[in-house]
Backbone as CSV, one residue per row, in Angstrom:
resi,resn,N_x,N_y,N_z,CA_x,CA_y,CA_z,C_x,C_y,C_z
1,UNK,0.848,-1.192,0.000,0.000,0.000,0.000,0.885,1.243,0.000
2,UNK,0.787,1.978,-0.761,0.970,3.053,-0.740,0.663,4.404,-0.162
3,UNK,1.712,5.318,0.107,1.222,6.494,1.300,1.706,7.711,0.697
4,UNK,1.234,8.782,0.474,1.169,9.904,-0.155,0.960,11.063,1.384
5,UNK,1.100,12.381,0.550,0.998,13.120,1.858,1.112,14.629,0.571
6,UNK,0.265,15.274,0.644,-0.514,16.545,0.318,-0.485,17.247,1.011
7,UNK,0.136,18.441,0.126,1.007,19.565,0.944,-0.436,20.987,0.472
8,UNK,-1.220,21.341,1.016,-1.945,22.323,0.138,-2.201,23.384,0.821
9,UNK,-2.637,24.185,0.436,-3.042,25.802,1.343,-4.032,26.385,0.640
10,UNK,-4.940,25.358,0.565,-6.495,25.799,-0.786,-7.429,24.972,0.363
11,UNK,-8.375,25.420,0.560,-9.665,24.712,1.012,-9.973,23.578,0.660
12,UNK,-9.675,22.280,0.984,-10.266,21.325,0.026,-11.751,20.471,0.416
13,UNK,-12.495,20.284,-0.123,-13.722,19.763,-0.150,-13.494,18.054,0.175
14,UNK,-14.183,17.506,1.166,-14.404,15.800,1.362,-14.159,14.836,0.180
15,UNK,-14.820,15.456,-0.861,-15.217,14.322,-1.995,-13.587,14.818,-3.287
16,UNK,-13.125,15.753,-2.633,-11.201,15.734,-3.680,-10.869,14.865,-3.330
17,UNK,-10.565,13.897,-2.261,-9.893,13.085,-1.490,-10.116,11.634,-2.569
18,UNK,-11.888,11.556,-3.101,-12.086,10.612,-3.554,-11.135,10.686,-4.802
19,UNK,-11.285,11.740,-5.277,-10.890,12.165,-6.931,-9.415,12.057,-6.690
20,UNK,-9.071,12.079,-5.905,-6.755,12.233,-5.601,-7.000,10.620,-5.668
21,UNK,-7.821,9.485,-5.164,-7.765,8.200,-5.293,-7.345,7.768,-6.910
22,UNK,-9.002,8.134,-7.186,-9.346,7.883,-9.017,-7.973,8.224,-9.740
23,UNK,-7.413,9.612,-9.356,-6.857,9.736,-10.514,-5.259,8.891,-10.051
24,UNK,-5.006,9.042,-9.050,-3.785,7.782,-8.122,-3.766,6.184,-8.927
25,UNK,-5.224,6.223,-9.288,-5.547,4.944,-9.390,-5.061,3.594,-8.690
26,UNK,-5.345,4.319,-6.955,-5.400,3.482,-6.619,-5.576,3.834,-4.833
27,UNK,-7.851,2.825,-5.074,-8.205,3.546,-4.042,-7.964,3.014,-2.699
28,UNK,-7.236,2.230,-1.846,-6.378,1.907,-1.050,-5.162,2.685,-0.791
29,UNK,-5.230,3.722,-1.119,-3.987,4.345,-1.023,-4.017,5.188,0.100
30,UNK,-3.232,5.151,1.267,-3.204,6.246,2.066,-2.751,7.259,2.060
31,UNK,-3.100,8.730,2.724,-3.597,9.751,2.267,-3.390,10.817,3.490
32,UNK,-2.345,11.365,3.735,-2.038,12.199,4.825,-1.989,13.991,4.258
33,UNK,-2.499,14.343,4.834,-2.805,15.875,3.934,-1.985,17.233,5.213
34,UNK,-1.005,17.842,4.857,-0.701,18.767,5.357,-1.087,20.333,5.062
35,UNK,-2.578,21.036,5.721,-3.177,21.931,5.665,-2.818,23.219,6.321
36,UNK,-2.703,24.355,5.259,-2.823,25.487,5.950,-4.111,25.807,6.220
37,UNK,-5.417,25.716,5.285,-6.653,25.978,5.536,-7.422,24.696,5.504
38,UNK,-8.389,24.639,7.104,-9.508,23.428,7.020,-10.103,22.900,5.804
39,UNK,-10.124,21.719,5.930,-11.440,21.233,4.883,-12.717,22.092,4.648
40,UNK,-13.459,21.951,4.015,-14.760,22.627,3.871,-15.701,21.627,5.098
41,UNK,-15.520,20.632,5.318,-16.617,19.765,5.571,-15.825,18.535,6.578
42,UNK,-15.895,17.581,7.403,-15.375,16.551,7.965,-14.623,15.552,7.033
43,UNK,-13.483,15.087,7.599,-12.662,14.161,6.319,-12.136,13.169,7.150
44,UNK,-12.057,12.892,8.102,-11.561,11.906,9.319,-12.144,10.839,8.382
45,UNK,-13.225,10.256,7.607,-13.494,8.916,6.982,-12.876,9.196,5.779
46,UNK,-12.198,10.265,5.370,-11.534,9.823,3.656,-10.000,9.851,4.091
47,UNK,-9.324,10.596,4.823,-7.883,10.880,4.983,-7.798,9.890,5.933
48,UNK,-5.997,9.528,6.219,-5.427,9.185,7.274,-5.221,10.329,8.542
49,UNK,-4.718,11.263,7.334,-5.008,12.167,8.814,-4.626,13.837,7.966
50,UNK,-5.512,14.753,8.745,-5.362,15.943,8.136,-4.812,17.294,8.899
51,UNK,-3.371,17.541,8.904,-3.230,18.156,9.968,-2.894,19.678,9.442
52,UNK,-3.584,20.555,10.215,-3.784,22.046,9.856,-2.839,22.936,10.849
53,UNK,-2.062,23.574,9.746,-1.087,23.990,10.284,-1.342,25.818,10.150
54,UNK,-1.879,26.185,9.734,-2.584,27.336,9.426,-3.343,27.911,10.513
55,UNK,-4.572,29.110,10.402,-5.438,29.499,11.248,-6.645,28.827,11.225
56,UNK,-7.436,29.002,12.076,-8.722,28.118,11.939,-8.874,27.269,12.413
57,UNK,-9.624,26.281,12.220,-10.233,24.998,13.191,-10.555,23.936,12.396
58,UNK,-10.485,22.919,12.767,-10.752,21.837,11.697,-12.576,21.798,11.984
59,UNK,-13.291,21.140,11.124,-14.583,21.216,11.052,-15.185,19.826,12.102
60,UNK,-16.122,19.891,12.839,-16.467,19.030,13.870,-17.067,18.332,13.057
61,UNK,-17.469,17.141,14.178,-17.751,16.054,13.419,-19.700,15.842,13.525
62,UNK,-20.107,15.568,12.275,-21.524,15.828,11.968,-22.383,14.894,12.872
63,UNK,-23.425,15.526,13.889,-24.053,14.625,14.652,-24.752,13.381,13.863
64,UNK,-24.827,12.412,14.567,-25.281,11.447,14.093,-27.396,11.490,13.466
65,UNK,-27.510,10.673,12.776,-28.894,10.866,12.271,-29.871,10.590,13.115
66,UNK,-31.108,11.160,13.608,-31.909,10.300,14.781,-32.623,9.027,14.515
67,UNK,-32.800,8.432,14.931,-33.373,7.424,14.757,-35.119,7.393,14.307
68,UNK,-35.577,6.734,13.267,-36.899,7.359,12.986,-37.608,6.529,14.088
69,UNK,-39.150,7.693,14.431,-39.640,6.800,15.722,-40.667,5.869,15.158
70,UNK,-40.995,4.686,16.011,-41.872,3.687,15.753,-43.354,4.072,15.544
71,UNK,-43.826,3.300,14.707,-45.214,4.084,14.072,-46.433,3.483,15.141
72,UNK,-47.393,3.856,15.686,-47.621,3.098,16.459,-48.887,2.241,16.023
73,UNK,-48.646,0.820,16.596,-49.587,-0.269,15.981,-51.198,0.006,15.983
74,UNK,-51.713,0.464,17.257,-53.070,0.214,17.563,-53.652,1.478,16.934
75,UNK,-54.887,1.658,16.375,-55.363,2.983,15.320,-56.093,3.635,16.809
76,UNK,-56.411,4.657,16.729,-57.127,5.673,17.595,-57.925,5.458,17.516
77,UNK,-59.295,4.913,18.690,-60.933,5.227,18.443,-61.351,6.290,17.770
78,UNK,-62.194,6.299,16.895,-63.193,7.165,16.174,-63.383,8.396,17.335
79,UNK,-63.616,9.871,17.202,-63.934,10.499,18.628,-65.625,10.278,18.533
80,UNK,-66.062,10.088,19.156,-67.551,10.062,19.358,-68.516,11.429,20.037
81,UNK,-68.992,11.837,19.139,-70.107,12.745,19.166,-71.366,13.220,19.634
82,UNK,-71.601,13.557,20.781,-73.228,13.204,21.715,-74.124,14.405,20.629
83,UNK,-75.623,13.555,20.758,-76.463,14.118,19.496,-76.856,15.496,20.110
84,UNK,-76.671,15.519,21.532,-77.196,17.062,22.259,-75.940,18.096,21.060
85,UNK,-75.179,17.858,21.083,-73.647,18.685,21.156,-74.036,19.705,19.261
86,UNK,-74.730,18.639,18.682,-75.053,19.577,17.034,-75.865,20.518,17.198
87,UNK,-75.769,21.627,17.020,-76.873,22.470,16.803,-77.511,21.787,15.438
88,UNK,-79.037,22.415,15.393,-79.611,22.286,14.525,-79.759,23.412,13.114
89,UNK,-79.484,22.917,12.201,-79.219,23.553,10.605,-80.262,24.751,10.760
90,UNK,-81.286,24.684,11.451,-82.472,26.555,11.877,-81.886,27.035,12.300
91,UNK,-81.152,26.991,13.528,-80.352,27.739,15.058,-79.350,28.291,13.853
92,UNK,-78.282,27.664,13.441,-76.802,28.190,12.732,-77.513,29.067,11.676
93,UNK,-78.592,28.828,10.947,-78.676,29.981,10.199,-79.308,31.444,10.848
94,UNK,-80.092,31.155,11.740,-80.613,32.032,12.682,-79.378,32.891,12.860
95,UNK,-78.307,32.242,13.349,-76.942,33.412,14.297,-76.801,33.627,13.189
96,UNK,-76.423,33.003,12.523,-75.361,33.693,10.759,-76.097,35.086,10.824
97,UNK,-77.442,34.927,10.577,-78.532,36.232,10.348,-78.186,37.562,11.278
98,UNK,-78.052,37.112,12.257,-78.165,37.912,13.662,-76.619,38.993,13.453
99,UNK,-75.700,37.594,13.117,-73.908,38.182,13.291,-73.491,39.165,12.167
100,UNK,-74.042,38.759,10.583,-73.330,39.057,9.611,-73.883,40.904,9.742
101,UNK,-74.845,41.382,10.060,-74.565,43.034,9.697,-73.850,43.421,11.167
102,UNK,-73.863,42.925,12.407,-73.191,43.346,13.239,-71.644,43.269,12.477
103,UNK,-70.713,42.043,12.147,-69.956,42.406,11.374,-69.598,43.091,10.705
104,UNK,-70.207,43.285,9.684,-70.235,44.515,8.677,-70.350,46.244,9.120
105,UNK,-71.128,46.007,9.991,-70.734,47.601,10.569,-69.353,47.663,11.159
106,UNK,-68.425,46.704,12.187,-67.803,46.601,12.762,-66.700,47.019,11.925
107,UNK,-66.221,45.939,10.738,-65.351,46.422,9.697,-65.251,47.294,9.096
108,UNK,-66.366,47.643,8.965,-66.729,49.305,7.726,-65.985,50.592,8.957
109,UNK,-66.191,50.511,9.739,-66.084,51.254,11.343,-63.964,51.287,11.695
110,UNK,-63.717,50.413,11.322,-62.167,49.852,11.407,-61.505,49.992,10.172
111,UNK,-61.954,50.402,9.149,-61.372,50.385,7.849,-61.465,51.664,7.855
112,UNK,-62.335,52.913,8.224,-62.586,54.176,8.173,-61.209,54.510,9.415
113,UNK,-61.511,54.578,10.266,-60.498,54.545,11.389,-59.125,54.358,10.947
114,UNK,-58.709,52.880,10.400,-57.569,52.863,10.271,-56.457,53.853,8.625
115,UNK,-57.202,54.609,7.936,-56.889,54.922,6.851,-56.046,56.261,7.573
116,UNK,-54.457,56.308,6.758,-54.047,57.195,7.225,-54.226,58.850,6.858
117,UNK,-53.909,60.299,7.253,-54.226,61.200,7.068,-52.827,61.025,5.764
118,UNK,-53.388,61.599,4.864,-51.976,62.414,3.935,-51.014,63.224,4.744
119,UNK,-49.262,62.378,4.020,-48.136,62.901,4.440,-48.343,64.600,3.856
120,UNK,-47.916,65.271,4.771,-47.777,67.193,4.535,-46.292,66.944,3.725
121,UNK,-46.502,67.497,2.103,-45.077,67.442,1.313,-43.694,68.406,2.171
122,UNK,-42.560,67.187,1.838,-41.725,68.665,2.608,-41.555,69.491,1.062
123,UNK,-41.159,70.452,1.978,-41.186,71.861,1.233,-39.577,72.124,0.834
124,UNK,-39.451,71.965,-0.557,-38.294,72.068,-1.298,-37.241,73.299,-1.176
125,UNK,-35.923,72.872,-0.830,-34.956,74.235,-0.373,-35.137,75.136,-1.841
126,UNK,-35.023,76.614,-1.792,-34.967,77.598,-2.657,-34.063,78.438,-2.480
127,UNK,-33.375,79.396,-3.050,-32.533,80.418,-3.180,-30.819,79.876,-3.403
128,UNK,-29.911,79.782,-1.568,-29.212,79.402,-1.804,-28.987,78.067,-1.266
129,UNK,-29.989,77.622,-0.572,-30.020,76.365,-0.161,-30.126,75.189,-1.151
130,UNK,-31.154,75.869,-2.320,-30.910,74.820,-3.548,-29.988,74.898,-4.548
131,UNK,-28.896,75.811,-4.235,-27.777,75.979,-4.802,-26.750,74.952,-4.097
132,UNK,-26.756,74.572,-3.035,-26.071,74.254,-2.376,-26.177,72.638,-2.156
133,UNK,-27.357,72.430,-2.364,-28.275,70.856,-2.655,-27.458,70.316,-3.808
134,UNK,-28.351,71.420,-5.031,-27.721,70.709,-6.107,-26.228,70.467,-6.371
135,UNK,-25.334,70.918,-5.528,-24.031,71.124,-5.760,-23.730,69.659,-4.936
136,UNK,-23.957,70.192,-4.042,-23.406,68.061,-3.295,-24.388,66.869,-3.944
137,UNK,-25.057,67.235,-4.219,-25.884,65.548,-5.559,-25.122,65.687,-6.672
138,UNK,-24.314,66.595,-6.904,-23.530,66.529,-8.400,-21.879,65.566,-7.642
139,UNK,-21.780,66.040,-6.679,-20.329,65.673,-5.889,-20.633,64.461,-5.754
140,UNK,-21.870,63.613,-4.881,-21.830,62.852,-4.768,-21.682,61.722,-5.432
141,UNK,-22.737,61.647,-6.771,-22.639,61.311,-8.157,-21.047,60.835,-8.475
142,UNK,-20.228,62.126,-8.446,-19.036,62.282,-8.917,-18.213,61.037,-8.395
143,UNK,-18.308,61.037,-6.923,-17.485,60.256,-6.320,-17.829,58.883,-6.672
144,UNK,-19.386,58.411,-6.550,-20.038,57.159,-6.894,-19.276,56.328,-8.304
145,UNK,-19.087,57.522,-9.423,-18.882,57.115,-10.668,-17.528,56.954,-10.527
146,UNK,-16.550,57.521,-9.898,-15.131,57.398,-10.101,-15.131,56.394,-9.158
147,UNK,-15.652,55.711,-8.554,-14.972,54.369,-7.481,-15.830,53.485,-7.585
148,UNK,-16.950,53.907,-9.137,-17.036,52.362,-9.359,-16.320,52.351,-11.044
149,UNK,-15.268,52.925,-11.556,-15.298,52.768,-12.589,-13.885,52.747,-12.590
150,UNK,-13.094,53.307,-12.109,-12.008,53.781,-12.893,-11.170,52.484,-11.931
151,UNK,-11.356,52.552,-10.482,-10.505,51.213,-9.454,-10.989,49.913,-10.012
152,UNK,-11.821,49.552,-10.309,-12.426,48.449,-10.893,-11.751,48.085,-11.575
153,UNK,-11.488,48.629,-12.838,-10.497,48.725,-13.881,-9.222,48.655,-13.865
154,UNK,-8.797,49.035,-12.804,-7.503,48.907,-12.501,-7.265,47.737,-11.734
155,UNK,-7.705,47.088,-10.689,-7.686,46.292,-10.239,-8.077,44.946,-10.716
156,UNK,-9.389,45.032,-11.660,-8.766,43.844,-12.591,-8.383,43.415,-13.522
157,UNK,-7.377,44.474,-14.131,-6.347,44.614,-15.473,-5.711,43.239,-14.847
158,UNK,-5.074,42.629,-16.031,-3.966,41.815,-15.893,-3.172,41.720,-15.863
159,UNK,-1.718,42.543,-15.449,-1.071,42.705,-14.976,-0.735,42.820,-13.181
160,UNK,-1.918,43.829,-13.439,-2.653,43.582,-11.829,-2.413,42.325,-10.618
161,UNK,-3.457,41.874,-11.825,-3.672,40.654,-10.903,-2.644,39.710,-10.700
162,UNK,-1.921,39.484,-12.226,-1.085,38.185,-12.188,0.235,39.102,-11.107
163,UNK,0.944,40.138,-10.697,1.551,41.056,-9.783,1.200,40.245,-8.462
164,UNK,-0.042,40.526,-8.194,-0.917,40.526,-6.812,-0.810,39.857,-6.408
165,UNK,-1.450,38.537,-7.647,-1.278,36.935,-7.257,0.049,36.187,-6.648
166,UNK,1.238,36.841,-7.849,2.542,36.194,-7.649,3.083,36.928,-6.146
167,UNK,2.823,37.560,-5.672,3.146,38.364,-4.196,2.458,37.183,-3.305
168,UNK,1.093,37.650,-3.045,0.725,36.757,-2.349,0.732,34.988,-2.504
169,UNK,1.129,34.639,-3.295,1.486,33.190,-3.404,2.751,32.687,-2.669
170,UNK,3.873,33.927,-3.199,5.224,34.181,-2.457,5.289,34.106,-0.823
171,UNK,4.625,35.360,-0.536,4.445,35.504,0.886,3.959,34.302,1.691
172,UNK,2.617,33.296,1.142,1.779,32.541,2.000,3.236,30.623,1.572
173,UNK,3.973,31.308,0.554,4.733,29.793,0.541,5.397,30.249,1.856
174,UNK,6.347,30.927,1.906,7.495,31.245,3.057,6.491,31.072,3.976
175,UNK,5.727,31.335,4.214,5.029,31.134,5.544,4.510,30.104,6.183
176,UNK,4.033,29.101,4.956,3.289,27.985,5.019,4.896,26.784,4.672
177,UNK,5.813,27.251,4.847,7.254,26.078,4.728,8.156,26.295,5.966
178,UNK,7.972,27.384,6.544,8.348,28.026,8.344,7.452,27.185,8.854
179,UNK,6.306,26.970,9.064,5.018,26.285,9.987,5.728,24.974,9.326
180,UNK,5.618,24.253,8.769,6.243,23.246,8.367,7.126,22.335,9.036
181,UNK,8.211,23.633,8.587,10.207,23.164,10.037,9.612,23.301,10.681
182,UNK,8.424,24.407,11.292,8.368,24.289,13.027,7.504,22.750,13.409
183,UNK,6.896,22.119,13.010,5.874,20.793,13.488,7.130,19.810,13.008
184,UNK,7.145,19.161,14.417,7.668,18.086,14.429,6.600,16.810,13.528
185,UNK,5.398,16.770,14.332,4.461,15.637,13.866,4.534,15.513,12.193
186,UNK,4.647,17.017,11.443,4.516,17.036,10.024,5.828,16.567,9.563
187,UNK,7.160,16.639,9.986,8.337,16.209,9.524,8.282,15.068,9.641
188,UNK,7.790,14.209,10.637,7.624,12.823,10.890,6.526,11.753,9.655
189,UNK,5.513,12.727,9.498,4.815,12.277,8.527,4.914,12.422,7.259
190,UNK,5.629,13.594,6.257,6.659,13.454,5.303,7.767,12.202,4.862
191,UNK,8.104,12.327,6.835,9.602,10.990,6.534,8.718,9.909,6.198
192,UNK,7.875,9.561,6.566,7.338,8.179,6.126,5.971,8.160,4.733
193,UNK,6.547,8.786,4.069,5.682,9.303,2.674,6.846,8.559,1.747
194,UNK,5.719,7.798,0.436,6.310,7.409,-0.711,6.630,8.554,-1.544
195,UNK,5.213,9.423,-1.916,5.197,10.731,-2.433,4.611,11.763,-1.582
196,UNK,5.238,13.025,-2.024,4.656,14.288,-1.639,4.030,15.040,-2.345
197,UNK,3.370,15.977,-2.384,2.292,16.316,-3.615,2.007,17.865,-3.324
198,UNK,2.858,18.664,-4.191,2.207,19.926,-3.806,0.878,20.038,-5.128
199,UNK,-0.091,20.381,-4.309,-1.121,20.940,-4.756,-1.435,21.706,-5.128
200,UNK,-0.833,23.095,-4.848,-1.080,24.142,-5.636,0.324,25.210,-5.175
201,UNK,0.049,26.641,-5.719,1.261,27.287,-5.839,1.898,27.498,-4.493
202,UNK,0.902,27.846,-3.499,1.067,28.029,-2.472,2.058,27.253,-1.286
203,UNK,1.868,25.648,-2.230,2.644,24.908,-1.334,3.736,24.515,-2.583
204,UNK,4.542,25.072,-3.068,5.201,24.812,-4.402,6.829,25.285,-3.121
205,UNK,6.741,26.043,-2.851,7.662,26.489,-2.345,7.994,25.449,-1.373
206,UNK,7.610,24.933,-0.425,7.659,23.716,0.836,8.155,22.638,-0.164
207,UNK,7.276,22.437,-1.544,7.741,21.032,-2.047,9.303,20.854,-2.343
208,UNK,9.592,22.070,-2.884,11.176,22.354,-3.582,12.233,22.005,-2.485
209,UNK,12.265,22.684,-1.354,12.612,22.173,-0.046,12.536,21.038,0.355
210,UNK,11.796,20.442,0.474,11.303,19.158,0.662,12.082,18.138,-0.232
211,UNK,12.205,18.703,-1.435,13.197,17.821,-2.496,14.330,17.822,-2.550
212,UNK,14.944,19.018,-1.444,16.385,19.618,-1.485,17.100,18.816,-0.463
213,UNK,15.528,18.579,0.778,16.553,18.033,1.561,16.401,16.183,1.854
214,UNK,15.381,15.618,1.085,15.575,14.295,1.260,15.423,13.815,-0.143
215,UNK,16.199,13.491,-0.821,16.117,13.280,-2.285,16.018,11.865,-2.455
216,UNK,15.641,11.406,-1.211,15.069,10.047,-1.943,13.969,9.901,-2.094
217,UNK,13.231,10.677,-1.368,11.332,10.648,-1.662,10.970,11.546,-2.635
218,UNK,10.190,11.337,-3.603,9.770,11.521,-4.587,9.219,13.093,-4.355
219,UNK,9.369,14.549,-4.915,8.869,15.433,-4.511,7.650,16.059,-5.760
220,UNK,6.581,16.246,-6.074,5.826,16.810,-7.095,4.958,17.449,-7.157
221,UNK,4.615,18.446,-8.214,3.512,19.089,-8.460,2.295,18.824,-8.925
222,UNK,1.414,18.319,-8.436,0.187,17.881,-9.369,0.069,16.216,-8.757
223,UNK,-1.368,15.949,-9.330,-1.776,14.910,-9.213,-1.201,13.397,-10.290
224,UNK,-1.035,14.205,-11.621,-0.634,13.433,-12.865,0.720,13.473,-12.659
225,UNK,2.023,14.208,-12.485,3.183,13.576,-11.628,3.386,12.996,-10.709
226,UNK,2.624,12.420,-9.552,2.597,11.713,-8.462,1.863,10.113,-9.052
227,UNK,1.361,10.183,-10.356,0.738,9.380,-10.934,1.569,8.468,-11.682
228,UNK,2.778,8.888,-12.554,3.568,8.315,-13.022,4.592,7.588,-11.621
229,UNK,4.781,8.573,-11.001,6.208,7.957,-9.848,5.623,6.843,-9.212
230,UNK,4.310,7.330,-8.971,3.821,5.863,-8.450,3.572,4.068,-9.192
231,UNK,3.414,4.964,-10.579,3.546,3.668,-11.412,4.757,3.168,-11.681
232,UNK,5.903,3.869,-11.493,7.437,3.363,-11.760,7.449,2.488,-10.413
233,UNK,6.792,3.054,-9.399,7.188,2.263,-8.244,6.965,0.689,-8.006
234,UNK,5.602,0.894,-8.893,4.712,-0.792,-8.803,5.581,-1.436,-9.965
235,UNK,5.666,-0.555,-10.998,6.597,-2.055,-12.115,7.562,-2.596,-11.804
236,UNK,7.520,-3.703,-12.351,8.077,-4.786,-11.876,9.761,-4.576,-12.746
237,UNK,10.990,-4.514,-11.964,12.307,-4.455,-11.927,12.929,-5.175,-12.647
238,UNK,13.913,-5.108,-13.487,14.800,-6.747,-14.841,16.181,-6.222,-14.224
């Protein structure tokens, strides 16, 4: 059996774990994941073990389902009805008679009542006060249109971004390969890895390291390079 160990600093979802199998091809494979950011969801049943070295909390574990309750065997008696208890079909139309214009006044009486008086218009600034109105609704405008148009634009030009990106990818490797040397438990679980697997850019930097300093374990980027090393590993030797 084979043991892998995933180096990532991306959120990963329960059901990647299945898909790192599939594409491994091969779903017996154990599966140790070194996290800067939690799972989305519980993974204790897909990983060996997922240890978060980052901020945050790993996600608790989902209460169990209740148990559905037993239906119960014996049916309910019919409720039974004493013949005093019906009024008679004269009496109910009698009240209907009696109730429905008392009603009707009642509502007509509550609908008059509740209607509100007309709002008094406010009274529009003139001279230099509406000089002074119209001058800050033009400013305001102004500002609205320049900070949704012109930063927008700038910020997601491409240069921009690919800048932004390559900074912060930089910054969160050095950071996320320091947390690293510092955990003993994670150096321990590396040493006993066939492959290592950086996952994305973030952990690109840890992998290189990682290759610098034990060059007998296999170090890679991606799922489809950890795919081949593993198949050199299983063929059979002349």
């Amino acid at each position: 059996m084979s043991n892998v160990v995933l180096l990532s600093t991306r959120r990963l979802p329960p059901t990647y774990f299945d898909q790192v199998r599939e594409d491994l091809g091969d779903q017996n494979i154990t599966i140790d994941v070194v996290g800067w950011v939690a799972p989305s969801a519980w993974v204790a049943d897909k990983v060996n073990t997922f240890t978060l070295i980052g901020p945050g909390r790993m996600p608790a574990q989902p209460a169990p389902e209740p148990e559905p309750a037993a239906e119960p065997t014996d049916a309910a008696p019919d409720a039974v009805i004493a013949p005093e208890a019906v009024a008679a079909p004269e009496t109910v139309v009698a009240d209907e008679a009696k109730v429905a214009p008392a009603a009707a006044e009642v509502a007509a009486a509550g609908a008059a009542s509740a209607t509100p008086p007309p709002a008094a218009a406010k009274p529009r600034p003139t001279g230099a006060k509406r000089v002074v109105k119209a001058v800050e609704w033009r400013a305001r405008k102004a500002r609205k249109v320049a900070g949704r148009m012109l930063p927008k634009a700038i910020k997601t030009s491409a240069p921009v971004k690919f800048l932004s990106g390559n900074r912060a990818n930089k910054d969160l490797g050095k950071t996320y390969w320091e947390r690293v040397l510092s955990r003993r438990d994670v150096l321990t679980t590396i040493d006993q890895a066939d492959v290592v697997i950086a996952l994305d850019a973030g952990a690109i930097w840890a992998g290189w390291n990682l290759g610098q300093r034990k060059a007998s374990t296999p170090v890679v980027l991606g799922l489809p390079a950890a795919r081949r090393e593993l198949d050199m590993m299983k063929a059979p030797t002349t």
